[in-house]
N, C-alpha and C positions, 0 to 999 in steps of 0.2 A: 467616618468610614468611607474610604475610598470604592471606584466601583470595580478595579481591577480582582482586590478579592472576592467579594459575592459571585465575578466570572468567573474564577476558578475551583469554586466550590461547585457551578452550577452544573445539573447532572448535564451528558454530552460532550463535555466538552475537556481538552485537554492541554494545559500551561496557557486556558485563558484561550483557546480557538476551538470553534463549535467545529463540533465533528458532525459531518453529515454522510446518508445513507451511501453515500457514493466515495466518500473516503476509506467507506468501512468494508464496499466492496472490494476497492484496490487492496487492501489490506489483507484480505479476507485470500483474495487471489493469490496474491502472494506469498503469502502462509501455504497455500494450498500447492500452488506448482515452484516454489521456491524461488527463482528467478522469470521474469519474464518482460516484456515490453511493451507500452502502450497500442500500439496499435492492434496485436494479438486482445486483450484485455475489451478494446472496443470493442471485437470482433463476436468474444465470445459472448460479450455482453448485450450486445444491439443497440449501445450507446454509443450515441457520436462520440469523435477522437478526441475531439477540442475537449470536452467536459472530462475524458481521460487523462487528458495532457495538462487541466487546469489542477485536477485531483492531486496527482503525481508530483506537480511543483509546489505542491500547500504542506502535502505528505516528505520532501524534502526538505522545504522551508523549517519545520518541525524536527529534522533527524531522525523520521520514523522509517524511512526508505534510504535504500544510499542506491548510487550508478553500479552497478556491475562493470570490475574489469575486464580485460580480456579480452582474446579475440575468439573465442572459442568456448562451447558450453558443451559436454560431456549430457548423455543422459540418467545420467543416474542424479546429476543436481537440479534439471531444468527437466520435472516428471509430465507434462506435457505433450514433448517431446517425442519422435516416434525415431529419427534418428540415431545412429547411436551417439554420434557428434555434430554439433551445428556449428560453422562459421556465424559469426555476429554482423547482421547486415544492419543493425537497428542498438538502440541504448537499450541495454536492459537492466533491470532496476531488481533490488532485491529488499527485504528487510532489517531495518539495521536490528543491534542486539535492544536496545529503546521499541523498537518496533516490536517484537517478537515479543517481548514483558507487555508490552500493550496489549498485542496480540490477544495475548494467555487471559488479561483481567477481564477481558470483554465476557459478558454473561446475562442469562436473562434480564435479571433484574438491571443491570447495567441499561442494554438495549430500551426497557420499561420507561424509564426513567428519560 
């Protein structure tokens, strides 16, 4: 019995990478305001950047987040927003369609576990 499956069984965790309280935030945010970017994200959070920026590169590593193109976010995608349009001075990050199925499973019991 190898140990890569017992990891992928193990609750938390997803294709074998533990999922922690702070990826679940990122996740969470962005489900929430639809697009957005780290530094905002620390902001609203009262977490340093760096553990936002380590989050975000673990959450791409995985395909659960993808870059936002564009130069330009409208507000009706980016609900946050008070603008009705923002230029893009910063990477903003969205999540992918993987993300959003993620999203969705997440549930108490899930969380419990």
């Amino acid at each position: 019995m190898s140990g890569e499956n017992t990891r992928e069984k193990r609750p938390g965790s997803y294709r074998g990478f533990e999922i922690l309280p702070i990826h679940l935030y990122v996740l969470v945010h962005l489900k929430k305001a639809s697009v957005d970017y780290a530094k905002m994200m620390a902001k609203m959070s009262s977490l340093p950047l760096e553990l936002i920026e380590d989050s975000i590169n673990d959450l791409l590593e995985l395909g659960l987040i993808e870059r936002d193109s564009g130069s330009a976010i409208k507000r009706s995608r980016a609900r946050f927003k008070k603008a009705f349009e923002v230029h893009k001075h910063h990477t903003y990050y969205h999540l992918s369609r993987e993300g959003e199925l993620f999203v969705r499973s997440i549930d108490e019991r899930w969380l419990k576990d």
